[in-house]
N, CA, C and O of each residue as an XYZ file, in Angstrom:
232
protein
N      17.329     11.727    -10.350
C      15.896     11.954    -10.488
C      15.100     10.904     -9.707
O      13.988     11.169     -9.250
N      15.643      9.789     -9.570
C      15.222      8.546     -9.228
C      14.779      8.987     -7.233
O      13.872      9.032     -6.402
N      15.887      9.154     -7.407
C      15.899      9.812     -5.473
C      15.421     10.410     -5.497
O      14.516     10.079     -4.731
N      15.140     11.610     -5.982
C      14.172     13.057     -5.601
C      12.255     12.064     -5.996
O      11.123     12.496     -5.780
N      12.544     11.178     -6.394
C      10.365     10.708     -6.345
C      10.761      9.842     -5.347
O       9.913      9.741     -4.460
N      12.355      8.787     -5.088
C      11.968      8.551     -3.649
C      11.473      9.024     -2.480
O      10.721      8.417     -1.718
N      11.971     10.286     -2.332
C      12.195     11.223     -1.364
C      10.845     11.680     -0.840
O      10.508     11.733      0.342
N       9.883     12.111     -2.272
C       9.039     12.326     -2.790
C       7.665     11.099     -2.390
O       6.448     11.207     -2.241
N       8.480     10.157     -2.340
C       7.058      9.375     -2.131
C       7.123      8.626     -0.350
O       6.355      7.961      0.345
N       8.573      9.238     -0.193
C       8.847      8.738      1.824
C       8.149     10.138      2.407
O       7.374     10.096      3.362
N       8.377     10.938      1.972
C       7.650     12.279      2.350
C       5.511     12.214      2.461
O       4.682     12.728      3.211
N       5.459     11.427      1.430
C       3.995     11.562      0.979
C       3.378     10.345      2.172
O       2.260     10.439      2.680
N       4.223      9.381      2.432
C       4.097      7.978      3.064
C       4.082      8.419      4.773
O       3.481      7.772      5.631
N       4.917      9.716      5.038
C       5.197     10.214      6.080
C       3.827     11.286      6.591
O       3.601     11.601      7.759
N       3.128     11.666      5.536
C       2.278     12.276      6.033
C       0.597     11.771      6.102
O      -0.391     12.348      6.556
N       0.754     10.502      5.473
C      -0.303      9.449      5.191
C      -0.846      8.950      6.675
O      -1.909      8.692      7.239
N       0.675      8.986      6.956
C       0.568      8.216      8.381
C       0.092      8.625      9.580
O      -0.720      8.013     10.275
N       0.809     10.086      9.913
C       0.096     11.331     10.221
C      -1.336     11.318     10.384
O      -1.962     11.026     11.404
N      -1.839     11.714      9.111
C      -3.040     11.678      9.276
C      -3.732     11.096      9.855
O      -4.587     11.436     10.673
N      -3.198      9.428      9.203
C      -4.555      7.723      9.758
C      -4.058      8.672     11.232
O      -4.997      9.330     11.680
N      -2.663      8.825     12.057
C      -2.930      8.689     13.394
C      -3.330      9.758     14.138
O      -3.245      9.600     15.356
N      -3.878     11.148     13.612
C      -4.793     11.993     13.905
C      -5.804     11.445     13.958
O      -6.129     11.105     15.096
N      -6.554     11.174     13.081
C      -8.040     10.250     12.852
C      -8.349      9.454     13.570
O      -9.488      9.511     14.034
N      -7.379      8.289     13.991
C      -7.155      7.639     14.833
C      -7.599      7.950     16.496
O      -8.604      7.589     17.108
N      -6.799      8.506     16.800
C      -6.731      9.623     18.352
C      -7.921     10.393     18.257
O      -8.344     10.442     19.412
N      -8.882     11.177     17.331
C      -9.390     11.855     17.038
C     -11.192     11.077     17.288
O     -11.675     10.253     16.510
N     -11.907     11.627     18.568
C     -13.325     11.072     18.858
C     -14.168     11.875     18.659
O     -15.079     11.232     18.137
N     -14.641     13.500     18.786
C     -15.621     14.066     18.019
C     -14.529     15.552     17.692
O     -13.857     16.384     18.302
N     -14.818     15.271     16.690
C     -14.243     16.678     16.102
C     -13.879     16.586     14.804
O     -14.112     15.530     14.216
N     -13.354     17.479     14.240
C     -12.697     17.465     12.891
C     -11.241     17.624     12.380
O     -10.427     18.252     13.057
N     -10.912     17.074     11.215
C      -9.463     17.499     10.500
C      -9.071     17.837      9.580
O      -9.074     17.092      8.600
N      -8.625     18.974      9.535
C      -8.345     20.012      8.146
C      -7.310     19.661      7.785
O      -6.419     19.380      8.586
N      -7.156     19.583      6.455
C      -5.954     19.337      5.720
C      -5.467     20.613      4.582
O      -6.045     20.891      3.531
N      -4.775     20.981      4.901
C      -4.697     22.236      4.378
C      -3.240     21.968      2.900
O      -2.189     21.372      3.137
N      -3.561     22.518      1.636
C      -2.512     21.958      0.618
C      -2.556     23.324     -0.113
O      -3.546     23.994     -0.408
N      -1.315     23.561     -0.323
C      -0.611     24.646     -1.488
C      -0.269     24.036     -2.389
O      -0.301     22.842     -2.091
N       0.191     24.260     -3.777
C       0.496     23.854     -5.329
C       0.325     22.522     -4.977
O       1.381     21.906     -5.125
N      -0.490     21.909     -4.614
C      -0.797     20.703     -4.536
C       0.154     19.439     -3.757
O       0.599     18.354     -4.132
N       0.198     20.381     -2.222
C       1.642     19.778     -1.379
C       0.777     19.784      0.005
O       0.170     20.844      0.153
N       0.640     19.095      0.762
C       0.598     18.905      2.107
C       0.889     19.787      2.933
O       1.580     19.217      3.778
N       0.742     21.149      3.277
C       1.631     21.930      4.016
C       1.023     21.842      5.515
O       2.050     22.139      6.125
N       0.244     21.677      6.322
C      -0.172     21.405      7.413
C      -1.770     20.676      7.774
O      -2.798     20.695      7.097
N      -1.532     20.143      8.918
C      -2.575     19.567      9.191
C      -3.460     20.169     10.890
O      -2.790     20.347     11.907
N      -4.627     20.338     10.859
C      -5.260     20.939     12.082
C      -6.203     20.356     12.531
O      -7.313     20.303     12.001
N      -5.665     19.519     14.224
C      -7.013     18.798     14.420
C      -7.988     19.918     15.548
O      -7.406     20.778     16.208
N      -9.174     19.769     15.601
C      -9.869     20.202     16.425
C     -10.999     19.500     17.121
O     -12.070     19.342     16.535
N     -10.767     18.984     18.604
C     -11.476     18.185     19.151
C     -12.620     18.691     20.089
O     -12.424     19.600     20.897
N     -13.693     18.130     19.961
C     -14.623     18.915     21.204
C     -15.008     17.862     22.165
O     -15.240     16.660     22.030
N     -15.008     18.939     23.517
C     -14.905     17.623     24.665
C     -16.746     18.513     25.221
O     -16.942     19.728     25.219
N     -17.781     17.430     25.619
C     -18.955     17.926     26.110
C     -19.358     17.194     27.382
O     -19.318     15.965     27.430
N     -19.701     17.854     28.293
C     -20.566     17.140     29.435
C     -21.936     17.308     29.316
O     -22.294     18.381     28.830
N     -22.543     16.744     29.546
C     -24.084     16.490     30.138
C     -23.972     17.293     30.844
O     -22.891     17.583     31.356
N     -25.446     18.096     31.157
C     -25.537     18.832     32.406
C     -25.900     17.657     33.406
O     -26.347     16.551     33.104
N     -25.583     18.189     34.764
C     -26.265     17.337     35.887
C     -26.808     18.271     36.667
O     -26.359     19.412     36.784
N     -28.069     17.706     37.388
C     -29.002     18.538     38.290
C     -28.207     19.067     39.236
O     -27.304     18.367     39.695
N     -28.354     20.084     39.586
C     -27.622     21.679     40.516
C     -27.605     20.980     41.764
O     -28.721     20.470     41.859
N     -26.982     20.715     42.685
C     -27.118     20.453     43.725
C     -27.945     21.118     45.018
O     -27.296     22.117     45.328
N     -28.903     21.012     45.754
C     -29.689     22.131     46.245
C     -29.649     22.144     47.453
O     -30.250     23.015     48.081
């Protein structure tokens, strides 16, 4: 039993980390964390990249 909350808490430690280094990497946009019966099942980053317009060349 002892091993299965180890397992349990290297798993939880594994996706902690994940995250900070999405967030991390991550400059305008957002991150979904998506959880079933109360489990981590995926994570979705979505970044937006924008330019300035610049005057048309004529």
């Amino acid at each position: 039993m002892a091993n299965l909350q180890a397992e349990g808490e290297q798993h939880l430690s594994e996706i902690i980390d994940e995250i900070k280094k999405q967030l991390a990497q991550l400059e305008y946009g957002s991150l979904e964390i998506q959880v079933h019966n109360g489990q981590v099942v995926q994570i979705e980053r979505r970044e937006k990249r924008r330019w300035e317009k610049t005057p048309s060349a004529r």
